[in-house]
C-alpha positions as CSV (number, residue, x, y, z in Angstrom):
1,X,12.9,-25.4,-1.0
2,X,11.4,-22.4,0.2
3,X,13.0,-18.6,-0.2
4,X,13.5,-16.0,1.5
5,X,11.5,-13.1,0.7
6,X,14.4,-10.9,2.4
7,X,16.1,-7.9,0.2
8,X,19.3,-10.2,0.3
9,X,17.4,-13.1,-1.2
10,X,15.9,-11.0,-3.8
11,X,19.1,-9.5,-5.2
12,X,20.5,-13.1,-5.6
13,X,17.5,-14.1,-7.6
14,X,17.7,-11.2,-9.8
15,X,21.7,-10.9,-10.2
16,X,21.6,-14.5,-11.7
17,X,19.6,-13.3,-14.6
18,X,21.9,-11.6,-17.3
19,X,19.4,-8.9,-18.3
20,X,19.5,-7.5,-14.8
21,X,22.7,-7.2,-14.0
22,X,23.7,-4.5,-15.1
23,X,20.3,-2.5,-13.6
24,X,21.3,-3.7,-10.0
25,X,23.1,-1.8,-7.3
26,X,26.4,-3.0,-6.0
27,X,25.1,-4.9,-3.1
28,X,26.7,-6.8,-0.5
29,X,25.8,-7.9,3.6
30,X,26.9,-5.4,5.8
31,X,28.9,-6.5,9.1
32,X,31.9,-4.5,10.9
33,X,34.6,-5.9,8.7
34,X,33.1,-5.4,5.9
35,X,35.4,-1.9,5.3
36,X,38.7,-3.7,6.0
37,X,39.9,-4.2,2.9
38,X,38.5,-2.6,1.1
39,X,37.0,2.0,1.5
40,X,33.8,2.3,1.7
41,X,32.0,3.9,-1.3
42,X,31.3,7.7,-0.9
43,X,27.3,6.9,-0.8
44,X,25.7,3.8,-0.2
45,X,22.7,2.7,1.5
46,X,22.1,0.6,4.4
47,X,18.7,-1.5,4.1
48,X,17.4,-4.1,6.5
49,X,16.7,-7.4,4.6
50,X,13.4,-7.3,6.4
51,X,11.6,-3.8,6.8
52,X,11.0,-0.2,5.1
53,X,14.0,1.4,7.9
54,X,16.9,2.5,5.9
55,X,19.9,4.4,6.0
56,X,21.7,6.9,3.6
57,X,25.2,7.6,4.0
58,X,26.9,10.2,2.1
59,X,30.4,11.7,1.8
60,X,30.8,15.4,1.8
61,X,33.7,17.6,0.2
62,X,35.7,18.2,3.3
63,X,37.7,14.8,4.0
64,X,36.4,12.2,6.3
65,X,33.7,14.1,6.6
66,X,30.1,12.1,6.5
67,X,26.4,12.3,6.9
68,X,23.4,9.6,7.5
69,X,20.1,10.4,6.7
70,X,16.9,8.4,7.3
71,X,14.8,10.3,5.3
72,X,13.5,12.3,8.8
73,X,16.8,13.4,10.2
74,X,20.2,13.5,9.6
75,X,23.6,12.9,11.1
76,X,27.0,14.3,10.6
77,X,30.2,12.3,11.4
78,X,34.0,12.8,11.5
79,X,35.3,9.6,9.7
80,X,34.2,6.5,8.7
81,X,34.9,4.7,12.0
82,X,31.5,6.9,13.6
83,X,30.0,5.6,11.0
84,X,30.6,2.4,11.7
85,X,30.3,2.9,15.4
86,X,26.7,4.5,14.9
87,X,25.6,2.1,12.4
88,X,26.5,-1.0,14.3
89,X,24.2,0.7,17.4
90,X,21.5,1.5,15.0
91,X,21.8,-2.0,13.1
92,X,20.0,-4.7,15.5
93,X,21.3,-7.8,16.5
94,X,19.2,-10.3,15.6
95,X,18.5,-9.0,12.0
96,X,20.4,-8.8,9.3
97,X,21.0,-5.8,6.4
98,X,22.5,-5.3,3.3
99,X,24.6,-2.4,1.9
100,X,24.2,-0.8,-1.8
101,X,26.6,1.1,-3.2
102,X,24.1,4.6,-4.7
103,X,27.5,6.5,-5.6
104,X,26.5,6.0,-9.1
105,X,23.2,7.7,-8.4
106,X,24.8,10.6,-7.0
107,X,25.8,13.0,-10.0
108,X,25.5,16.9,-9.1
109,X,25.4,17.9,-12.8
110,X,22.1,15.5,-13.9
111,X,18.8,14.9,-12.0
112,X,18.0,11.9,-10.3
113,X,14.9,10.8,-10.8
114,X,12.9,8.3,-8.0
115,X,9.9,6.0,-9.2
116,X,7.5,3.5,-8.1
117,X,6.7,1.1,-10.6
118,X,3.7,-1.8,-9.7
119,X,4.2,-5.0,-11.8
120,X,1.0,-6.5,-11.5
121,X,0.1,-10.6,-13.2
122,X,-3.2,-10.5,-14.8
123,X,-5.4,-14.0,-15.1
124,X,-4.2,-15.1,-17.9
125,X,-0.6,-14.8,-15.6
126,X,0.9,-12.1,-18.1
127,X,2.7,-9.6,-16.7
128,X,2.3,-5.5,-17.3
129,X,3.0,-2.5,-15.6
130,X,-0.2,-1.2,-14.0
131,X,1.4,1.7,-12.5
132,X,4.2,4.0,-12.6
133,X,4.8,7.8,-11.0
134,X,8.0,9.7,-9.9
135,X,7.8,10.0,-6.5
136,X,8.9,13.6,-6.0
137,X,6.5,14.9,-9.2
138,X,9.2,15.9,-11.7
139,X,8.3,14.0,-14.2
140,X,5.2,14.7,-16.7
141,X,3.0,11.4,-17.7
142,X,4.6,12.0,-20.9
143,X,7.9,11.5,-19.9
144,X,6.3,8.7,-17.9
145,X,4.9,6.9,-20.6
146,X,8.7,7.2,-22.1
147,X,10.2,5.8,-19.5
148,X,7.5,2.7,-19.7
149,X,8.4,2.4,-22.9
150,X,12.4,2.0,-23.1
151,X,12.5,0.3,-20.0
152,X,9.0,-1.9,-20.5
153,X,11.3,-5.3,-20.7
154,X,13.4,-4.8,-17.4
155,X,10.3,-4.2,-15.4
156,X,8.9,-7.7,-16.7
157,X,12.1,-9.1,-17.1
158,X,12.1,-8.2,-13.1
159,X,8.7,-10.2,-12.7
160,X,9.0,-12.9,-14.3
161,X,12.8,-13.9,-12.6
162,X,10.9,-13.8,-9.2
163,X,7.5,-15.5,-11.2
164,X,8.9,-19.2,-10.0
165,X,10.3,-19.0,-6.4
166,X,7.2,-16.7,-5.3
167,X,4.1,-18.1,-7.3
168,X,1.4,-16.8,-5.1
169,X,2.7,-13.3,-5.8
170,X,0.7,-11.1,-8.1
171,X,1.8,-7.5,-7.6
172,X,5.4,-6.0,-7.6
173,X,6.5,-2.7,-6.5
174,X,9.6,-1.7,-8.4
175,X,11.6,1.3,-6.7
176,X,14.2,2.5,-9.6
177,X,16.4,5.5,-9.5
178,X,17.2,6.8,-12.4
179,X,19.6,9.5,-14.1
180,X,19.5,10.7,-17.8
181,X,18.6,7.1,-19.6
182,X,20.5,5.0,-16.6
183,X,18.4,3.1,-14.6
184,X,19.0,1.6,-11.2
185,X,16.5,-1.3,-9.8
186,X,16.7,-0.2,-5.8
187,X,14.2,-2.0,-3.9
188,X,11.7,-4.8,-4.6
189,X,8.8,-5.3,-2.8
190,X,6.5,-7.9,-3.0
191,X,2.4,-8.1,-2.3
192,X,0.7,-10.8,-2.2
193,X,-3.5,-11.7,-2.4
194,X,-3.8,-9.9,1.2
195,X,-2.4,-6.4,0.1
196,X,-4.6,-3.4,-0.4
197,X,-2.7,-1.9,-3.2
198,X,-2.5,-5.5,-5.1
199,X,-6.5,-5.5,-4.9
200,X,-6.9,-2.5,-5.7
201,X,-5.0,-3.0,-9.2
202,X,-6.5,-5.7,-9.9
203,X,-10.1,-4.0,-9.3
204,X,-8.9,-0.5,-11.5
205,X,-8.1,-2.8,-14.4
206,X,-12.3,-3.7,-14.7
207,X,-13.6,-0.7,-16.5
208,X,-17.6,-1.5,-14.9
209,X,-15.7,-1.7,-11.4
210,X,-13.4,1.7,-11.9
211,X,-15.9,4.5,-11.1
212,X,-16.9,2.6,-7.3
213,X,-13.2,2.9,-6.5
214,X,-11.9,5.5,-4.6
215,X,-8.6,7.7,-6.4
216,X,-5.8,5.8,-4.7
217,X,-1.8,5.7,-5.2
218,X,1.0,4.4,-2.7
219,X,1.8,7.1,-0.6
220,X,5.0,9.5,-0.6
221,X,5.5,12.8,0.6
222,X,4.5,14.4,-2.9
223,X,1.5,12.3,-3.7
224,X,0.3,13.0,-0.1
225,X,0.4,16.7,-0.9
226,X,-1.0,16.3,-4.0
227,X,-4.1,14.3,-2.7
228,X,-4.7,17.2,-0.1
229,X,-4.4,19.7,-3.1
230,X,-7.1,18.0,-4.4
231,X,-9.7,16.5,-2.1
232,X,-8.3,18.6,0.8
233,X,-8.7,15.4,2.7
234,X,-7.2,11.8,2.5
235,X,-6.9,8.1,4.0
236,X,-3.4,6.6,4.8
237,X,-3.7,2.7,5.0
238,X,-1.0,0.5,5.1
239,X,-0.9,-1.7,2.6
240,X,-0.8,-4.8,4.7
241,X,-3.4,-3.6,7.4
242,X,-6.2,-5.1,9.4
243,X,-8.7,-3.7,11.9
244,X,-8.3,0.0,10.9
245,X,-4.7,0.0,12.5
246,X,-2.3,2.2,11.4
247,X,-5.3,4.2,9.6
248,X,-4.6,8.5,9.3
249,X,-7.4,11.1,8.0
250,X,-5.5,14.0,7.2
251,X,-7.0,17.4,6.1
252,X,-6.1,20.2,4.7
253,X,-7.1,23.0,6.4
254,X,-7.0,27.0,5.0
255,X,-3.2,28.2,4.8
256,X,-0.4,25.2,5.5
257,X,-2.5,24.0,8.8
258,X,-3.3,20.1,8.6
259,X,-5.4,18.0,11.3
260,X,-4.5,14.7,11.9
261,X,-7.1,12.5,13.3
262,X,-5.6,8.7,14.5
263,X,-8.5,6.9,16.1
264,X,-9.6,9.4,18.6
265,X,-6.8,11.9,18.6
266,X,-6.6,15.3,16.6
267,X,-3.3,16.6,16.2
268,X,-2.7,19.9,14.6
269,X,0.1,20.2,12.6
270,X,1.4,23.9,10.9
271,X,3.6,23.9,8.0
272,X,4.2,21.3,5.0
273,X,7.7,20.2,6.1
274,X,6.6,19.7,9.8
275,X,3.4,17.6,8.3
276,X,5.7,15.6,6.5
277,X,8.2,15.2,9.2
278,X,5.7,13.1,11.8
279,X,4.1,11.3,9.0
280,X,7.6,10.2,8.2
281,X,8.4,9.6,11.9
282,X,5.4,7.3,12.9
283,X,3.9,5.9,9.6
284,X,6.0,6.0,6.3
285,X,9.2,5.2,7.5
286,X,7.6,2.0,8.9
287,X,5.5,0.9,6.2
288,X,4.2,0.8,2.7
289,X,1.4,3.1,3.0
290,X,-1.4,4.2,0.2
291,X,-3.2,7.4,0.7
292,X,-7.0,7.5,-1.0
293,X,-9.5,10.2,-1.3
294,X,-12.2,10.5,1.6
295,X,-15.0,9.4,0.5
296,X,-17.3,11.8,2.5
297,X,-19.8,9.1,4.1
298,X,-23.3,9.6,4.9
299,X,-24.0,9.9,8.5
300,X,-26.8,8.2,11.2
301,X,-27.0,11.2,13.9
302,X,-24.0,12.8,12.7
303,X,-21.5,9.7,13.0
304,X,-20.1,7.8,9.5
305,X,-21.0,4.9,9.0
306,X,-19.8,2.1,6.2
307,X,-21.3,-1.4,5.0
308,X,-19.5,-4.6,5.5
309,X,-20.7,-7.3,2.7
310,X,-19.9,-10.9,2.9
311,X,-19.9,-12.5,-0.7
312,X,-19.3,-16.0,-0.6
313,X,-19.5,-18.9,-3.0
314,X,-19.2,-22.7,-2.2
315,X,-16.4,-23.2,-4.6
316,X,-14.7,-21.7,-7.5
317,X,-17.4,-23.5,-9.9
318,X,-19.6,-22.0,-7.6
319,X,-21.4,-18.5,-8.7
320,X,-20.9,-15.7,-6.0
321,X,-23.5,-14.8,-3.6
322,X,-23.9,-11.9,-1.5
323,X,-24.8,-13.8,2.0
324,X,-25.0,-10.8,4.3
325,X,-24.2,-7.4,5.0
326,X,-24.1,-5.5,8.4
327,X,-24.0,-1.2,8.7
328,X,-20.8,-0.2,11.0
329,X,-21.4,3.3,12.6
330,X,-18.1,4.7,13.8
331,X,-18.0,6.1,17.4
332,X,-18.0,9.5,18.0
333,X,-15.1,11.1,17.2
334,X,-13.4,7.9,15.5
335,X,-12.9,8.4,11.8
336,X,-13.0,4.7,11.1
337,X,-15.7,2.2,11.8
338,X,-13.8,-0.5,12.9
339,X,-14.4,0.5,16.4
340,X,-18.2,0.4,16.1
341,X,-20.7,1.9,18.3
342,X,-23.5,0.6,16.3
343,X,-24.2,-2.6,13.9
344,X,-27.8,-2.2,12.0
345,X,-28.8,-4.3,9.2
346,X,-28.2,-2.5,6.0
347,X,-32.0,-1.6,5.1
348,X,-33.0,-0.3,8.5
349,X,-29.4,2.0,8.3
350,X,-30.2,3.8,5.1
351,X,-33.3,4.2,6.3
352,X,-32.2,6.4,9.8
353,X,-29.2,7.8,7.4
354,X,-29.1,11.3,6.1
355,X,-29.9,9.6,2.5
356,X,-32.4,11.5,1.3
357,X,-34.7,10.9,-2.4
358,X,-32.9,7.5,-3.1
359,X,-35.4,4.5,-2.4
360,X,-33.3,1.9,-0.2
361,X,-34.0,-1.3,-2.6
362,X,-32.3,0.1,-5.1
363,X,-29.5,1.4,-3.0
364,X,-29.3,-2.2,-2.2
365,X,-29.7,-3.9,-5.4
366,X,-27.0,-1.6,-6.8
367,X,-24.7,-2.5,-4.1
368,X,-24.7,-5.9,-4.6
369,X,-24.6,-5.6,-8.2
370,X,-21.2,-4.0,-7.6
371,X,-20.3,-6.1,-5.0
372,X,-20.6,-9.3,-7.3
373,X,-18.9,-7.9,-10.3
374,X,-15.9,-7.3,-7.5
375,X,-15.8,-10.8,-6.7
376,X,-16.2,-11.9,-9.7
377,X,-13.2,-9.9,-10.8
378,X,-10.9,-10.7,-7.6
379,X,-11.8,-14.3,-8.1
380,X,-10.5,-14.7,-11.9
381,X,-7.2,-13.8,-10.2
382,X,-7.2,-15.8,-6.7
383,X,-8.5,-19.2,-7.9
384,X,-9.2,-20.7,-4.6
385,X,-11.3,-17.3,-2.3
386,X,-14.3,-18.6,-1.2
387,X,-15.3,-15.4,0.6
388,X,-14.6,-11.6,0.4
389,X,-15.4,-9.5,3.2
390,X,-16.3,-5.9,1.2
391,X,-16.3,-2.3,3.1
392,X,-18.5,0.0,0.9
393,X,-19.2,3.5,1.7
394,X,-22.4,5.1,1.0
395,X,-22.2,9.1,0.5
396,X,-25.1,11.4,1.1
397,X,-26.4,11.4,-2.4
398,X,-26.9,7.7,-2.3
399,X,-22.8,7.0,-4.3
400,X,-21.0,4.4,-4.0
401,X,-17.7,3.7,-3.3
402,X,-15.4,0.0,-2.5
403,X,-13.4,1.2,0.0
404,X,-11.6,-1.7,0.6
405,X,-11.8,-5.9,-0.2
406,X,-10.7,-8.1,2.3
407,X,-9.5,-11.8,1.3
408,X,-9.4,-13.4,4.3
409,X,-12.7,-11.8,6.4
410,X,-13.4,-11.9,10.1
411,X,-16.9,-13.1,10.5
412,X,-17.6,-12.3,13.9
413,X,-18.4,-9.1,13.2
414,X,-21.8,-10.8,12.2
415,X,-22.2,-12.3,15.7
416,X,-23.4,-8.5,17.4
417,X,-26.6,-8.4,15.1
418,X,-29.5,-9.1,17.2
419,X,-30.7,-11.5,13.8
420,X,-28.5,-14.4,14.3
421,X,-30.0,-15.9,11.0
422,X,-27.2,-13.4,9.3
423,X,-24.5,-15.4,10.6
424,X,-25.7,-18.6,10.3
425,X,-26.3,-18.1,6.6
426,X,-22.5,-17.7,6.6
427,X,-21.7,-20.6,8.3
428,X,-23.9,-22.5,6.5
429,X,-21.8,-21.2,3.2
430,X,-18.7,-22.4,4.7
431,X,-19.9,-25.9,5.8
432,X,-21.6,-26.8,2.2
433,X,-17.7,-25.9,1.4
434,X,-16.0,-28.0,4.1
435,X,-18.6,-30.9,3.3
436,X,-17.0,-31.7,-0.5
């Protein structure tokens, strides 16, 4: 029988295993009557059992007094019946959502603590935690590596109960609250082969791969910042992305001014709370995002350009080939090459690029060198892949970086070069496959 992948689902799954129980928020499905019995608790949560939307609701001192906050804006009420009336608006019809009970996480005279934790399976199907950072920054990788420690067995224990009814999943991201040496299991989220922040941990854990990858971490206000601190300009990607959509450069410009560039618009943005307020608004709240370092691409008359390689193989016994490769050269303006204004076969690109003192053969050979060890890596992990479609950035001093895999590749791409032997050497790939 299959199973939902909902929030609701999830809980279920985890409250029937006795060493979780007791690291799981009150939770319950929220409806209209669900406060006529029994008060509502002075803070809980309101979570669609689909979705990153959510809803905090908090009690203040002065009676009947309330608040809701998204995480962008906030709301004050008289009573609990505005509450009700304002979430049963907000709620829509045709989904459904849960309520959790944080009263426990609200203490005035301790910290709270927020952290992302990624579960991730390796081959041999063994789980470890592959990642772990407290998403507002208060916490030292010291403490970090602590709070790995003592709670190492709930963040498996967490994996492994969802291991059976989800077997093609290979990453968890664990949100946890925590106060003192409590900890609270908030949300679960799972990724699957297709997520950029699954690959991505897989690829990091390959020590020859790690230096071609680009610094990357899931994206919250704070690691956002922090990125811009550092490489004073950054990717947002959603996790589960395609076609550049949903892709933001920000930059860091002198004082607390930041550019925004979404496909072809540049918005200026001053401040650090305003920033943060329209990522919020139109990306975060939405969806699991990543931000990554820009990797500062060489150029072909002044526009960025990336390199699309298909490595295929004809099945998993099957060694990986790379079977073709095509140069994308962004449009002017665009910041992603997705919308292409230009497709050149890689050696005649490098050639016109502003590479200079690098030979393009072994640009090339390097490339493909990488690009194989990737799949070979990826592959271990996804049995059945036949083909990966690779982006790989080139910078000016001939560097170079996996920007992104992509499990599942669109090959018509191929179909603009003006050598139509390219895409017939992938379909040629595919058939030897179909033909077993």
């Amino acid at each position: 029988m299959k199973i939902s992948k909902g929030r609701w689902s999830l809980y279920q799954l985890l409250n029937s295993s006795e060493k979780l129980k007791t690291y799981l928020l009150s939770t319950a499905i929220f409806n209209e009557h669900l406060f006529d019995k029994n008060p509502p608790p002075p803070h809980f949560m309101i979570r669609p059992c689909f979705g990153s939307t959510k809803m905090n609701v908090s009690s203040k001192e002065k009676e009947e007094q309330y608040s809701i906050n998204n995480g962008n804006f906030s709301i004050d009420f008289n009573g609990i019946s505005e509450v009700l009336d304002y979430l049963n608006d907000a709620c829509k019809e045709e989904r459904f959502y849960i309520l959790q009970d944080l009263s426990f996480l609200h203490n005035k005279n301790k910290t709270l603590h927020n952290l992302y934790v990624t579960v991730q399976r390796r081959k041999n199907s063994k789980w470890t935690v592959a990642d772990i950072f407290e998403k507002s920054g208060l916490l030292i990788q010291d403490e970090l590596s602590l709070v790995e420690k003592q709670f190492h067995d709930i963040f498996i224990e967490t994996a492994r109960c969802l291991e059976s009814p989800f077997p093609e999943c290979t990453t968890l991201v664990l949100d946890i609250g925590m106060i003192q040496e409590k900890l609270w299991i908030q949300d679960v989220e799972l990724h699957f082969s297709k997520s950029k922040w699954c690959q991505y941990q897989i690829l990091k854990t390959k020590k020859e791969l790690s230096p071609f990858l680009p610094d990357t971490q899931l994206a919250t206000p704070m690691t956002i910042l922090n990125f811009l601190e550092k490489y004073k300009q950054v990717m947002l990607k959603p996790c589960m992305g395609q076609w550049g959509l949903g892709i933001v450069q920000c930059t860091l410009k002198k004082g607390e001014v930041f550019e925004l560039h979404i496909e072809r618009n540049l918005h200026i943005i001053e401040g650090r709370k305003e920033f943060i307020h329209y990522l919020l608004e139109h990306f975060l709240l939405k969806k699991t995002y990543m931000v990554q370092e820009r990797i500062q691409l060489a150029t072909i008359e002044d526009c960025v350009f990336d390199t699309r390689v298909m490595v295929q193989r004809e099945d998993p016994a099957f060694e990986w080939e790379v079977t073709a490769n095509a140069v994308k050269i962004a449009s002017k303006k665009f910041i992603v090459t997705n919308v292409a204004r230009a497709l050149l076969p890689l050696d005649l690109a490098l050639e016109k690029s502003n590479i200079k003192n690098l030979s393009t053969e072994s640009i090339i050979i390097r490339l493909d060198q990488i690009c194989i060890n990737a799949a070979n890596h990826l592959g271990e992990h996804f049995k059945d892949i036949i083909m990966i479609g690779m982006d790989v950035g080139i910078d000016v001093h001939g560097n170079i970086k996996m920007i992104e895999t992509n499990l599942v590749p669109d090959i018509s791409l191929f179909k603009k070069l003006s050598d139509k032997s390219v895409l017939e050497k992938i379909k040629n790939k595919m058939k030897k496959r179909d033909n077993k």
